[in-house]
C-alpha positions in Angstrom: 145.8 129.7 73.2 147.2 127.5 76.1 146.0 124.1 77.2 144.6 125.1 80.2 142.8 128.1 78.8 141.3 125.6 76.0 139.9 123.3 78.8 138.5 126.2 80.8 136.3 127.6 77.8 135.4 124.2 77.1 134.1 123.3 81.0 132.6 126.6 81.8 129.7 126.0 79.0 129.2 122.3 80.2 129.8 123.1 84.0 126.6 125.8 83.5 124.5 123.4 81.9 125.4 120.4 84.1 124.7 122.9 87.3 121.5 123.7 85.3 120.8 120.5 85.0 121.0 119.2 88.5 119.3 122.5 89.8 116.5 121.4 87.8 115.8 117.8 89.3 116.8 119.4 93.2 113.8 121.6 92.5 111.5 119.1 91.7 112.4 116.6 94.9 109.6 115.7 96.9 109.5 117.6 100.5 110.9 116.4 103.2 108.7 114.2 105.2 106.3 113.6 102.4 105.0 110.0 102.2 106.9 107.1 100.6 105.8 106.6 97.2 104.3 103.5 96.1 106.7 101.6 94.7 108.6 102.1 98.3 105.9 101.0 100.5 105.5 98.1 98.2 109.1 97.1 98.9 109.4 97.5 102.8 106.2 95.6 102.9 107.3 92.4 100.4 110.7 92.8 100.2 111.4 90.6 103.0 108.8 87.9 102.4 109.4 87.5 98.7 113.2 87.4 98.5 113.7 86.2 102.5 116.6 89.4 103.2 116.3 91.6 105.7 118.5 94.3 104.1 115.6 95.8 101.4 118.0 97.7 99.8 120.2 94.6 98.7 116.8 93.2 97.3 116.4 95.8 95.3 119.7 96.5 94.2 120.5 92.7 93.1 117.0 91.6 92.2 113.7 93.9 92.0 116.5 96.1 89.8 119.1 94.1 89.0 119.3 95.2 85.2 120.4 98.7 86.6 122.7 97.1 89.0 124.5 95.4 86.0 124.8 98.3 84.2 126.4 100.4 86.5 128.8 96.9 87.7 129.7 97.2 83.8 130.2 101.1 83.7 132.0 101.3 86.4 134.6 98.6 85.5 134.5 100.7 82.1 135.5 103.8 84.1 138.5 101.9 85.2 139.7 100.7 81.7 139.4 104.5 81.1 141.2 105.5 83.4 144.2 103.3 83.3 144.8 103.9 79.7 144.5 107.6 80.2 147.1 107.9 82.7 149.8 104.6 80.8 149.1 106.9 78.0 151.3 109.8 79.9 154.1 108.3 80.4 157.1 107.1 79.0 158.2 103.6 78.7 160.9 103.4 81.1 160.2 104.0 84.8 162.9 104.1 87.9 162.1 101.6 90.8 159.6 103.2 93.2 160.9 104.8 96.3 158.4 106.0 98.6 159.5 104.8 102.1 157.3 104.9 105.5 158.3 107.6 107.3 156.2 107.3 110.3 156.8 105.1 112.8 152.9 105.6 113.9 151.7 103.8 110.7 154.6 101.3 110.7 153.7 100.4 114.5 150.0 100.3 113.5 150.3 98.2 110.2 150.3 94.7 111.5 147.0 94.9 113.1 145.5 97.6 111.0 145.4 96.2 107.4 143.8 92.7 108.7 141.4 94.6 110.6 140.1 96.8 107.5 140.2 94.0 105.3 138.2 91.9 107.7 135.5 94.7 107.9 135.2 94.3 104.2 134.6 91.0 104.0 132.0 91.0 106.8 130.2 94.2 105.3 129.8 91.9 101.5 129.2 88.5 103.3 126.6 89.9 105.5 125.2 92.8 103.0 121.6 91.3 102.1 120.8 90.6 106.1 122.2 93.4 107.8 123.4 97.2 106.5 125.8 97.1 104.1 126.6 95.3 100.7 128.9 94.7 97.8 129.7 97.8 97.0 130.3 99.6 100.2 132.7 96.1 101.4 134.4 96.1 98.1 135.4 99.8 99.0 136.2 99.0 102.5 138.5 95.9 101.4 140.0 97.8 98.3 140.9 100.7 101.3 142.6 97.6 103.2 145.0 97.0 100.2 146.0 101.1 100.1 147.1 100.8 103.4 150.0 98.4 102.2 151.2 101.7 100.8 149.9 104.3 103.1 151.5 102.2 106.1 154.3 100.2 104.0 155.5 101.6 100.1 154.3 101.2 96.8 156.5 98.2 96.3 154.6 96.3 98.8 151.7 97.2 97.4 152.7 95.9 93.9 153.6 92.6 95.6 150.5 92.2 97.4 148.2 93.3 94.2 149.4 91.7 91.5 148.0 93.5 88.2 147.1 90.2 86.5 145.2 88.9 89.5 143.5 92.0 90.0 142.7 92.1 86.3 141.1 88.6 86.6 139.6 89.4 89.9 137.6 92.4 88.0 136.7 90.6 85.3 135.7 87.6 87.4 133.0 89.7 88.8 131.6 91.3 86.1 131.6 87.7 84.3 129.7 86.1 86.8 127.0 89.1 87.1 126.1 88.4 83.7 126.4 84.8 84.1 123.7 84.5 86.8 121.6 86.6 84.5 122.3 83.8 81.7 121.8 81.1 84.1 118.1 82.5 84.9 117.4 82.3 80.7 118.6 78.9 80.1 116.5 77.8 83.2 113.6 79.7 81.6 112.8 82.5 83.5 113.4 86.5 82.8 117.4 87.6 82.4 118.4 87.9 86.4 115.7 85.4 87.1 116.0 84.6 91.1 116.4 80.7 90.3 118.5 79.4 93.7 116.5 78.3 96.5 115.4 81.5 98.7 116.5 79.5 102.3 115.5 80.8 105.7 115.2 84.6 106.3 118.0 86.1 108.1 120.4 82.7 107.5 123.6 84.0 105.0 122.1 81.2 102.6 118.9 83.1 101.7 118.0 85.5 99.4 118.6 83.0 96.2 120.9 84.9 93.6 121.3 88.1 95.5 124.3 86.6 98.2 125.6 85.3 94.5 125.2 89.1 92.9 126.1 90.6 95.9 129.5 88.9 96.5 130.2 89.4 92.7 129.7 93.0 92.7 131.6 93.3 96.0 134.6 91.1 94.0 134.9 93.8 91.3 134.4 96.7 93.0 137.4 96.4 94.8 139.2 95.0 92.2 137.9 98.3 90.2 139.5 100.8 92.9 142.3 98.4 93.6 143.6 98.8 89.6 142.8 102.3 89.9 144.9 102.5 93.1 148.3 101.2 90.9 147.8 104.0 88.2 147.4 107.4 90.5 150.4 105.6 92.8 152.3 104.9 89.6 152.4 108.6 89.0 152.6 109.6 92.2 155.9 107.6 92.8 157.6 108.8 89.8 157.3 112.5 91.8 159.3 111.2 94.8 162.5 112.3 94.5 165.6 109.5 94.3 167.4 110.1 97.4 170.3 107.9 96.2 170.5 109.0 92.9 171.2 112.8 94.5 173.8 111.5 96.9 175.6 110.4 93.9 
């Protein structure tokens, strides 16, 4: 039996009872236009005036719920130790130097002002997340998109030089570390792991919202990080499929 035979009678099985699965809960959604639930009319009525951000969602995210927030931080950074050992694992030891030049003069024309631009946009959408939409996650995606367009608008090699694996590896880290070092910090000053222990500051000011601009920037940190690392291992393969153009000449 072939490889890809084994791996379709193994995902049929588990693709029926994960569609049966998700099936399930879609059934048992609430209507649309029901009333909010408790819980949420709890929130958009005290969010604000008990953590001082106008974003509820970030309040939630980095405080009401911050446990859950922590765990997905940690399984997502997970995800990308998984994934880069799965794909080093396929290939050999020796690689060729990358050759994957721009051909587009489009891209090449737009690069200068492009890239900034992008990576701009993600640092407004984490530094403002908790007061207006937006939020670590969605600016650490936006700024991790800034560094692929090094390589969508300049090569791989740029890339490499611009994301440096062990910066990006500490950069990852970094985050996570200081996630759970806030929730430390909140224990040792005797509160509840996560405790909000920095001073709350004005409503709407980018110093309010106590621990949540600290979670928030954190999370934003190594979620681009995460993608970023994720980036150099699909590109790493991909590059090995472009074909030498020298080495043919020859």
């Amino acid at each position: 039996m072939s490889r890809v035979r084994r791996r379709v009678l193994f995902f049929v099985p588990v693709g029926i009872a994960m569609a049966a699965v998700l099936a399930w809960g879609l059934v048992g959604l609430p209507s649309f236009g029901l009333p909010h639930s408790d819980y949420a009319r709890y929130f958009a009525q005290h969010a604000t005036g008990q953590r001082h951000t106008t974003n509820v969602v970030a309040a939630i995210v980095f405080d009401y719920r911050g446990w859950d927030t922590m765990g997905e931080e940690l399984i997502m950074v997970s995800g990308v130790m998984g994934t880069a050992l799965l794909l080093r694992s396929t290939r050999g030891e020796e690689h060729r130097a990358a050759r994957d030049p721009v051909t587009s003069e489009l891209l090449t024309w737009l690069r200068p002002g492009m890239i900034p631009l992008v990576l701009l946009l993600g640092l407004w959408t984490i530094s403002y997340g908790y007061i207006t939409p937006g939020g670590g996650f969605q600016g650490g995606v936006i700024g991790a998109g800034a560094a692929l367009l090094t390589w969508l608008a300049g090569s791989y090699q740029r890339y490499q030089v611009l994301t440096p694996d062990p910066l990006v590896d500490a950069a990852e880290g970094g985050g996570a570390f200081v996630y759970l070092a806030v929730g430390l910090a909140g224990l040792a000053a005797g509160g509840t792991y996560l405790h909000n222990l920095i001073p709350l500051g004005t409503t709407g000011d980018l110093a309010s919202g106590g621990t949540i601009a600290v979670l928030n920037a954190a999370t934003g940190l190594a979620v681009a990080a995460g993608l970023v690392l994720i980036f150099h291992e699909f590109l790493e393969d991909y590059t090995e499929t472009v074909p030498d153009v020298a080495a043919e000449e020859r």
